[in-house]
C-alpha positions in Angstrom: 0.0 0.0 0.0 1.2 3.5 -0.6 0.1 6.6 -0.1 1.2 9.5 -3.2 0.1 12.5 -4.2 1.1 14.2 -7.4 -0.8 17.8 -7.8 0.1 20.4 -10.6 -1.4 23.8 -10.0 -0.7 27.8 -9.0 1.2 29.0 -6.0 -1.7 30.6 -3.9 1.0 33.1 -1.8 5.1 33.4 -1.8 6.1 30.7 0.8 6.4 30.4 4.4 9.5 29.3 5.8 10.8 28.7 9.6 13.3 26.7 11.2 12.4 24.6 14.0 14.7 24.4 17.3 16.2 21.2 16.3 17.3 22.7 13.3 14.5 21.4 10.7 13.5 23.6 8.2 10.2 23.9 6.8 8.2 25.8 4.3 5.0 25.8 3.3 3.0 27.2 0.8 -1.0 27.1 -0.5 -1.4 25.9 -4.1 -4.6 26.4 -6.1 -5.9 23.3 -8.8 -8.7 23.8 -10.7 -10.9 21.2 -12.9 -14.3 21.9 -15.0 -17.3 22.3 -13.5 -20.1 19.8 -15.1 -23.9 19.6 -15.1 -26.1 17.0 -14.6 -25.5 15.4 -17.8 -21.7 15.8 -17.6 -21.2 18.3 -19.9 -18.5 21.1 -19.2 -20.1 24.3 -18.1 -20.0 27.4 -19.8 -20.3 31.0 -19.1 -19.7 33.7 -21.5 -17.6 31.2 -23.5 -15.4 30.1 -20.8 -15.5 26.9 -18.9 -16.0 27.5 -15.3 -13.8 25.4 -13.1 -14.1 24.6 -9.2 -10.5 25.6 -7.7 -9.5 23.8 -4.5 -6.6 24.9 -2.3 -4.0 22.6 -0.7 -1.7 23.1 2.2 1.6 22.3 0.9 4.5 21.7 3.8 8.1 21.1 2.3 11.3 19.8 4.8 15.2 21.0 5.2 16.4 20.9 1.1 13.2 21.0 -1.2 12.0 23.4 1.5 15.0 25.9 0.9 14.8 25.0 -2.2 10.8 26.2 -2.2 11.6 29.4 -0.1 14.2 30.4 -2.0 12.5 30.5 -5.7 9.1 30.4 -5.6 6.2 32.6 -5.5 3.0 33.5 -6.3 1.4 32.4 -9.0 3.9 30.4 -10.2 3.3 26.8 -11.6 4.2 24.1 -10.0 4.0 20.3 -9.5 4.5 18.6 -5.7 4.9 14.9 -5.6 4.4 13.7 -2.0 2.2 12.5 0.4 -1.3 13.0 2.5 -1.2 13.5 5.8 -3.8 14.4 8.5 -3.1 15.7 12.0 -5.7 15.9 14.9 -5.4 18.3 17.8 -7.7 20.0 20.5 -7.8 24.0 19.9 -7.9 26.1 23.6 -11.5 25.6 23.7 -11.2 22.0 23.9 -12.7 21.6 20.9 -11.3 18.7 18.6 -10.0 19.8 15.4 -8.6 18.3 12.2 -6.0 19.0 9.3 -5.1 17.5 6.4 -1.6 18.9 4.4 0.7 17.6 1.7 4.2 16.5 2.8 5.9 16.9 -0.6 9.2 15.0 -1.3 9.6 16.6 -4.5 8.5 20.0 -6.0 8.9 20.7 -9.6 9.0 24.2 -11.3 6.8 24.1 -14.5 6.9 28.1 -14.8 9.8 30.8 -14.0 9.5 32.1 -10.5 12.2 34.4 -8.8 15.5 34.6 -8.9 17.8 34.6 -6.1 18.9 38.2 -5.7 22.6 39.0 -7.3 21.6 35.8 -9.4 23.2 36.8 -13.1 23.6 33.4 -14.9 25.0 33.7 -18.3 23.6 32.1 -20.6 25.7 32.4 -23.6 23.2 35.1 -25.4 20.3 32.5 -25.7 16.7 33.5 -24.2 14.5 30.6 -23.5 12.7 30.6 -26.5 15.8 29.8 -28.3 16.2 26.4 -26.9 15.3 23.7 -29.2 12.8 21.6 -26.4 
């Protein structure tokens, strides 16, 4: 049995990251996936010529390198994939009410759009733009 996740969508906000007192690092972030809205019949739903979509948001928590990596280049809006794991956490709030969570663990987090650069970044890449590479 395994439990994986793969999710491709938009960064919802630029990334939270912390360290914990042991040392761990950890960032997380919100990201957005969308899929078409249907009717009854299953037919994609239309207004004004555009498919309207239901968007649901995912709490995305990444550990020590993929998390610096994460903190370091990427932000909102950016497109992303996350490959990982669900996890859900149960805790009582200070009204002693019970509460639950549910997050993504990611173990790997792939850039499918340009986010930031690290500042004083100045790569050279030999005159070429990225719309001269061949794939």
């Amino acid at each position: 049995m395994q439990n994986l996740v793969i999710l491709a969508g938009n960064v919802g906000a630029a990334p939270e990251a912390r360290t914990t007192q042991g040392g761990t690092k950890i960032t997380q972030f919100s990201l957005a996936t969308s899929r078409p809205k249907r009717d009854s019949e299953g037919k994609i739903l239309k207004e004004n010529g555009r498919r309207v979509e239901d968007t649901e948001w995912h709490r995305i928590t990444c550990f020590n390198g993929v998390g610096k990596t994460v903190a370091q280049y990427v932000d909102k809006g950016q497109k992303v994939m996350v490959r990982g794991r669900i996890h859900y956490t149960r805790w009582t709030d200070s009204e002693n009410i019970e509460r639950y969570g549910v997050e993504i663990i990611a173990d790997e987090v792939t850039f499918l759009s340009r986010g930031r650069q690290q500042q004083g970044d100045t790569q050279d890449h030999g005159g070429l733009d990225d719309d001269d590479v061949p794939f």
